[in-house]
C-alpha positions as CSV (number, residue, x, y, z in Angstrom):
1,X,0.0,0.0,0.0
2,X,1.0,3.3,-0.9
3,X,1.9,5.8,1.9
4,X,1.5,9.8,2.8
5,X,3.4,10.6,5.8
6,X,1.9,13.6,7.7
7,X,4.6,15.0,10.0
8,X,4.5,17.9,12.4
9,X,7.6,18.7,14.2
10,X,5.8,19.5,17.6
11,X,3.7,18.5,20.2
12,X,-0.4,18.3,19.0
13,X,-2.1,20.5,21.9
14,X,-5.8,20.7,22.5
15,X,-7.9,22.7,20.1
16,X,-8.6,26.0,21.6
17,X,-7.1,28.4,18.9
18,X,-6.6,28.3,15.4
19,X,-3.0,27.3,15.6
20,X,-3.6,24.5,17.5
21,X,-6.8,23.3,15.7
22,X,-5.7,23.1,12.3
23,X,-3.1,19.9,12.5
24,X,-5.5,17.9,14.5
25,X,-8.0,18.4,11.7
26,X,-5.5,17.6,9.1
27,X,-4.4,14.8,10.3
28,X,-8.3,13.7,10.7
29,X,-8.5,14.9,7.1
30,X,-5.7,13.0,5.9
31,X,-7.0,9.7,7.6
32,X,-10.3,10.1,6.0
33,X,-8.5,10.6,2.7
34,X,-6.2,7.5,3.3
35,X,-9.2,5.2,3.6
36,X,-11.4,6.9,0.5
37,X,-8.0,6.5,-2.0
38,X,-6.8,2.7,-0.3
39,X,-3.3,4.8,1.1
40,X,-1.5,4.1,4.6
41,X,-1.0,7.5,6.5
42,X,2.3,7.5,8.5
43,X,2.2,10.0,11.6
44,X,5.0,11.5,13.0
45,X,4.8,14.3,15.2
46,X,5.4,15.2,19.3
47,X,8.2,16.3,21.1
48,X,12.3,15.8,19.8
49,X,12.7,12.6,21.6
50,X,9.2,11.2,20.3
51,X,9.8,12.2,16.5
52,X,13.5,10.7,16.5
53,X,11.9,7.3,17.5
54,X,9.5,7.8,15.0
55,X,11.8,8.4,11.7
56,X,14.3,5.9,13.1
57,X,11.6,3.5,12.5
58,X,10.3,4.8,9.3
59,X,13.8,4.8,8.3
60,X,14.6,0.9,9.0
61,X,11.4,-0.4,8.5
62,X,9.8,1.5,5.5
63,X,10.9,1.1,2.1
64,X,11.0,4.8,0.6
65,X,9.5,3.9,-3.0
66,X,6.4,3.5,-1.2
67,X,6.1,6.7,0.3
68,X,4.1,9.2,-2.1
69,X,4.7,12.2,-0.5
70,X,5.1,14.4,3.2
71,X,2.9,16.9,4.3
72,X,4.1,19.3,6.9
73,X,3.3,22.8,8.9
74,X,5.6,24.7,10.8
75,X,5.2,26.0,13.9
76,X,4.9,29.6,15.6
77,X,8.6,29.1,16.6
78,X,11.6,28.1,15.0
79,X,11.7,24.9,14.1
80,X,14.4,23.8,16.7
81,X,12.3,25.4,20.2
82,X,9.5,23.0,19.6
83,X,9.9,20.8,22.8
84,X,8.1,22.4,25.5
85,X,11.0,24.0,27.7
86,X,12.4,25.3,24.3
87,X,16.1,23.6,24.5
88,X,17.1,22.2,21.1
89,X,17.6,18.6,22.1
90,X,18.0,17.3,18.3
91,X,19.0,20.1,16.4
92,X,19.7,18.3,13.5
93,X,16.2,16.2,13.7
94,X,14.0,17.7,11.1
95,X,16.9,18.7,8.6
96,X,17.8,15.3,9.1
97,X,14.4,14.1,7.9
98,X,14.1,17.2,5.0
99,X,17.0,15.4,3.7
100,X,16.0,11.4,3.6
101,X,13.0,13.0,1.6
102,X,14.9,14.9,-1.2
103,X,17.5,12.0,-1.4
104,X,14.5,9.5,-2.2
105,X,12.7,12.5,-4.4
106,X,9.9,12.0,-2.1
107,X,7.7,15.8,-2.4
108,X,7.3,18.4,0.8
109,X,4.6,20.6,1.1
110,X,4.9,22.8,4.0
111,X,1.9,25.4,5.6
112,X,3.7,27.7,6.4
113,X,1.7,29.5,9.1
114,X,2.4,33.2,10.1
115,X,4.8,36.0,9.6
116,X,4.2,38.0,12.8
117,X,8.1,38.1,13.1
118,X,8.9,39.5,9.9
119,X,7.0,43.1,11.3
120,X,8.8,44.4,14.4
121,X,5.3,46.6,15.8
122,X,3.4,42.7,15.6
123,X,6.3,40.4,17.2
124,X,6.1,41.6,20.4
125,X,8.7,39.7,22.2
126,X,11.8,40.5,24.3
127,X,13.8,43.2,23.0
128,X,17.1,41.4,23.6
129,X,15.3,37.6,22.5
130,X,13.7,39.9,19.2
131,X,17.0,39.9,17.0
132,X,18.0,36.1,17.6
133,X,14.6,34.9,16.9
134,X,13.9,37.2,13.8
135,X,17.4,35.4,12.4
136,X,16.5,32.0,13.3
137,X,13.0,32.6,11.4
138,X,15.4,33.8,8.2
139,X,17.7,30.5,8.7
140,X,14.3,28.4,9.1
141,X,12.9,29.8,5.7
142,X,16.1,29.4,4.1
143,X,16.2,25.5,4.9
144,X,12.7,25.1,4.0
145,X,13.2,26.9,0.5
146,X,16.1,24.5,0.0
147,X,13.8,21.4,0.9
148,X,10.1,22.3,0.2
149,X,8.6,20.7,-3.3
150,X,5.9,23.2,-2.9
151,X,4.4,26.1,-0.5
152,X,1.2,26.8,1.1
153,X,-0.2,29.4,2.7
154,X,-3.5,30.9,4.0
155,X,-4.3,33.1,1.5
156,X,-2.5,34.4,-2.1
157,X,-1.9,38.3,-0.2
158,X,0.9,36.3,2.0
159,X,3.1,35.8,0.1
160,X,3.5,39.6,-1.2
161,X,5.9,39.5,2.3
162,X,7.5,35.9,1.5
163,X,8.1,35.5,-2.6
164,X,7.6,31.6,-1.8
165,X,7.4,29.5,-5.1
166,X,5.7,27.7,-6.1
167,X,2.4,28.1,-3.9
168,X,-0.9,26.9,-2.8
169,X,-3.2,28.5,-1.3
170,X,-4.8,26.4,1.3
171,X,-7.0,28.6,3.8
172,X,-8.6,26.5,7.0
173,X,-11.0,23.9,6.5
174,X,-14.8,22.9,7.7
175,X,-16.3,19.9,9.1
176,X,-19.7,19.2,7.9
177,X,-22.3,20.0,10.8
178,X,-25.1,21.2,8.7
179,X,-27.2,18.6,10.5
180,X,-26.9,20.4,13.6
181,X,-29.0,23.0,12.2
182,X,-32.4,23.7,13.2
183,X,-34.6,24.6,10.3
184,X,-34.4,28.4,9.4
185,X,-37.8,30.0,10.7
186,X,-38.4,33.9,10.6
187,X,-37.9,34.8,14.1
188,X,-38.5,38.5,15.4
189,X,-35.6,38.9,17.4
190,X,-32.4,37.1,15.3
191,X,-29.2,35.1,16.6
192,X,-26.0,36.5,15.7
193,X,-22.7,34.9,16.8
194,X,-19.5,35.9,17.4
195,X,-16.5,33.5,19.3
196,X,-13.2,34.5,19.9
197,X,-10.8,37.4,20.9
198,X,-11.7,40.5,22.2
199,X,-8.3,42.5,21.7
200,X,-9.8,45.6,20.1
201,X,-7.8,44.7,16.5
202,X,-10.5,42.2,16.4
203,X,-13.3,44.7,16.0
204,X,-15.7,43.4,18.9
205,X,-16.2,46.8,20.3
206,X,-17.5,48.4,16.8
207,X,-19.5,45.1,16.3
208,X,-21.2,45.9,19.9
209,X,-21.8,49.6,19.0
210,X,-23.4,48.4,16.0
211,X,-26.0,46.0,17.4
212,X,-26.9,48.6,20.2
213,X,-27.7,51.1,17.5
214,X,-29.7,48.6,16.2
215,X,-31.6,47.9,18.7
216,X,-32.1,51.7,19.7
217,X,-35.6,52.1,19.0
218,X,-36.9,48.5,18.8
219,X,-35.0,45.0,19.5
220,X,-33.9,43.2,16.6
221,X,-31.2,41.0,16.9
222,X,-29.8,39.5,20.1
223,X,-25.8,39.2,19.6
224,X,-24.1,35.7,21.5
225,X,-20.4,36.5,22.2
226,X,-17.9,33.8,22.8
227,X,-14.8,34.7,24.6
228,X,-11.9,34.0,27.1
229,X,-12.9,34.6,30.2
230,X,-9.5,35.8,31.7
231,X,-9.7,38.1,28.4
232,X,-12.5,39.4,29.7
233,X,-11.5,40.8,32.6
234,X,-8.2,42.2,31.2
235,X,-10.8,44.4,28.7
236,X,-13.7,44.6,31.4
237,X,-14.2,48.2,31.0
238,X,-14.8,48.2,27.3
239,X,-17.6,46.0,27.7
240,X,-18.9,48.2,30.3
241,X,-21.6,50.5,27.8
242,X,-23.4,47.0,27.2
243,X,-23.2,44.6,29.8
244,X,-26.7,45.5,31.5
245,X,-27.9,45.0,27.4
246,X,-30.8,43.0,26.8
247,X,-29.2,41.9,23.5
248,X,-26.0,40.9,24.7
249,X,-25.5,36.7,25.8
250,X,-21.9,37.2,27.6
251,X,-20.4,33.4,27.4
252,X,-16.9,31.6,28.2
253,X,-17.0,28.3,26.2
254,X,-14.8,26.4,24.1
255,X,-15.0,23.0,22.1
256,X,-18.5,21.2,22.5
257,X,-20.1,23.7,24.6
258,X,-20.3,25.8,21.8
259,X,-22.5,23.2,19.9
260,X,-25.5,24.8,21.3
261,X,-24.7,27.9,20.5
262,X,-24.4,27.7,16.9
263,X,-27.2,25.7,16.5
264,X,-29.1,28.7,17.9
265,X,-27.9,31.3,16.0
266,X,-28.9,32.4,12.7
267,X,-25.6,34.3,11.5
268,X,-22.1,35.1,12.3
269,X,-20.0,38.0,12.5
270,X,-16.2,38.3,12.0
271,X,-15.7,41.9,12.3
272,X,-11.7,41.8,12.5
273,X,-10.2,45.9,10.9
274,X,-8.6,45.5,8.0
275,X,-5.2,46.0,7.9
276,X,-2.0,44.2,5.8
277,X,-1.7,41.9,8.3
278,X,-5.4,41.1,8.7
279,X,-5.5,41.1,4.6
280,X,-3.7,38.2,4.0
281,X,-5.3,36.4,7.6
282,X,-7.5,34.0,7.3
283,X,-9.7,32.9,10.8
284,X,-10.2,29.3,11.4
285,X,-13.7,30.5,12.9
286,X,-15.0,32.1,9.3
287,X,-15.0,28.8,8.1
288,X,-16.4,27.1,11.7
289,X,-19.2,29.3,11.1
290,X,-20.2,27.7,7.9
291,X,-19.5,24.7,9.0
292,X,-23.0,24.6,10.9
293,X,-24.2,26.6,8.0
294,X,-24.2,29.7,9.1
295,X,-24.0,33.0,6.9
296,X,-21.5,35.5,7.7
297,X,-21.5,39.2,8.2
298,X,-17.8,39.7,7.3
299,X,-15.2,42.9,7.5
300,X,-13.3,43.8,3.8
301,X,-10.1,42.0,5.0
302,X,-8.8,41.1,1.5
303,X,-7.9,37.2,1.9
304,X,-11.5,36.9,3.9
305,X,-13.5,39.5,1.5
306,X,-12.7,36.7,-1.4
307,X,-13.8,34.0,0.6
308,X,-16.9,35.4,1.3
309,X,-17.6,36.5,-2.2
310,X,-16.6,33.7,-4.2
311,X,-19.3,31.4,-1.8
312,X,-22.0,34.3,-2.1
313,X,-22.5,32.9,2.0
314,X,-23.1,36.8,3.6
315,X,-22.6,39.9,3.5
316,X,-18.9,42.3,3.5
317,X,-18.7,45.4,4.8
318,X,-16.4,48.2,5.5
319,X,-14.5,47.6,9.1
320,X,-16.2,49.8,11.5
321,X,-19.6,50.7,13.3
322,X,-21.5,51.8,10.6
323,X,-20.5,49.1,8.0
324,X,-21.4,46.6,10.6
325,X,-24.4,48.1,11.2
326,X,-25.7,48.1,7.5
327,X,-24.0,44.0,7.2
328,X,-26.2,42.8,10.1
329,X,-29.2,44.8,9.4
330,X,-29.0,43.0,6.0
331,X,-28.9,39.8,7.7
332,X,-32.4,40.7,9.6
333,X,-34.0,40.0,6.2
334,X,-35.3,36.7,6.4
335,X,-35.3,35.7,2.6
336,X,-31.6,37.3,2.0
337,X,-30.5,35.2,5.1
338,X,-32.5,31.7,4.2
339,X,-29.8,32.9,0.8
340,X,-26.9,32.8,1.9
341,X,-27.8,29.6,4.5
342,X,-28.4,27.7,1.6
343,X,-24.8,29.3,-0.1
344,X,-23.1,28.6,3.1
345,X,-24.0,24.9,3.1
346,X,-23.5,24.5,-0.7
347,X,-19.6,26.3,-0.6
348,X,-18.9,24.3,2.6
349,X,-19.2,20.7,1.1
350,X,-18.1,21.9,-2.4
351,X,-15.1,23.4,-1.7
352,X,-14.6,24.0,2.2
353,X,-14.2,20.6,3.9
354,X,-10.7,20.1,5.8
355,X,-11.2,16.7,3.1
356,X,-10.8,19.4,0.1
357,X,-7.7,21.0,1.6
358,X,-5.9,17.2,1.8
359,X,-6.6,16.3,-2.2
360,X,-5.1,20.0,-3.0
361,X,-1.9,18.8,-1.1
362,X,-2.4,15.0,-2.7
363,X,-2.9,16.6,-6.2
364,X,0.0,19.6,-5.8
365,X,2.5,17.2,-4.8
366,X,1.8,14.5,-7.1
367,X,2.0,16.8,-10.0
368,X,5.3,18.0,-9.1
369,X,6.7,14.3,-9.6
370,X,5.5,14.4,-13.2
């Protein structure tokens, strides 16, 4: 039997972020893809010591002709800081490994995941740590541009800042929990959504003026937000104009509490201000809102805005109160809303599934062979 090695060169952590979510559902992609196309999938990821008793068996007991090709991601610190207490135990580990691929012209395709380092106002970390880490990200992307068959990243705007070749885009991927959904009704009051950060880059506070002038004269739409709740407290007092709102649902939940929620609600809202970081971003929860089939009232982040408007599955709008404002009053009309449901579930099993992002890798990577 043929076989695809997916290999990450850290610890896999719970899902609570988007970092951390994103190789568990690969590798749940990938074995899902293994069993549709008849291929083994070979694992290999944890800490130094774990991954060096992993590719010292795939090295003895695996004959190389039979591996297709190795998918990888990198991680949000250079590759060599990966165990937990940082030290670089195996230095030469993953090189190591790089190498026994191109020898036996076996394909790489790395995700290569941010670029918060590359822009000194975003990578905020020790000013004395800042310089040695900035050069072991350049050293890191120089290896990988000596090994990597082929690159992918978020969203096509990344690589503006990178001049990777060649690329695939390959934003986040949705599971299919359409059947979660209750059937849409016209209600009087609607259920937006929003889970995640509250930092104000993330546009929550313009989001929350904009459903309170909503809801001025009459109420229209109640508004569930999602957040940390040590988060909360550290931005307590910009929450403090709406707590005592009846519109607002205040809730710290994470993982299968937030089933519920989202089978409740009748839209989401990303409402993130655009700037050129946030234009080549992509958020893992754009794509968990459609995953229950929910439209989206999105902000005109470039990499997101295309998304959006390629699926038809809601409504972009310019990143501040008053765009918001128009987006979700939009998403009050029943018939426009039933609309984009129905283009939400459609793009999400067409095109969106964590599956689809696995046979873009298969397909990318095989080609590069011929």
């Amino acid at each position: 039997m043929k076989k695809i090695i997916v290999y990450f060169p850290y610890e896999l952590k719970e899902q609570k972020s988007g970092s951390s979510v994103r190789p568990i559902k690969m590798i749940e992609a990938f074995r899902d893809f293994g069993k549709i196309n008849h291929k083994e999938i070979i694992e290999i990821y944890g800490n130094s010591r774990e991954r060096k008793l992993k590719l010292k068996k795939l090295y003895t007991q695996i004959d190389p002709n039979d591996i297709e090709c190795c998918y990888t991601e990198n991680a949000t610190i250079p590759l060599w800081l990966t165990d937990r207490d940082h030290i670089p135990r195996n230095p030469f580990l993953d090189i190591g490994f790089y190498k026994y691929l191109q020898k036996n012209n076996i394909p790489l395709g790395l995700f290569y995941r941010d670029i918060y380092w590359k822009f000194d106002e975003l990578y905020k970390v020790n000013s004395f740590v800042k310089p040695i880490m900035q050069s072991l990200f350049k050293f890191e992307l120089a290896i990988y541009k000596k090994y990597v068959t082929c690159f992918y990243l978020p969203s096509i705007y990344m690589n503006e800042y990178l001049e990777l070749h060649p690329v695939e885009i390959l934003p986040p991927g949705g599971t299919d929990l359409t059947n979660f959904r209750q059937n849409p009704i016209d209600k009087e009051v609607a259920q937006a959504i929003y889970v995640g950060g509250i930092h104000p880059r993330y546009g929550v506070y313009e989001m929350l003026e904009a459903v309170q002038n909503i809801n001025n004269s009459q109420m229209k739409v109640s508004l569930t937000l999602v957040c940390r709740e040590r988060e909360f407290h550290q931005f307590k007092e910009l929450f403090a104009p709406y707590l005592n709102s009846g519109w607002l649902n205040l809730i710290h939940a994470h993982g299968e509490q937030l089933v519920p929620l989202y089978k409740n609600a009748d839209f989401g809202i990303v409402p993130i201000k655009k700037d050129f970081y946030n234009d080549f971003a992509v958020a893992v929860k754009l794509f968990e809102y459609i995953s229950y089939g929910l439209p989206v009232v999105a902000t005109n982040c470039s990499a997101q805005k295309d998304l959006v408007e390629d699926g038809e599955f809601g409504v972009v709008v310019e990143d501040n109160a008053i765009g918001l404002e128009k987006g979700i009053s939009e998403m009050l009309h029943y018939n426009k809303r039933q609309q984009y449901e129905k283009n939400a579930i459609e793009s999400l099993k067409q095109k969106h599934l964590w599956l689809e992002r696995t046979k873009t890798v298969y397909s990318s990577l095989m080609h590069s062979k011929n």
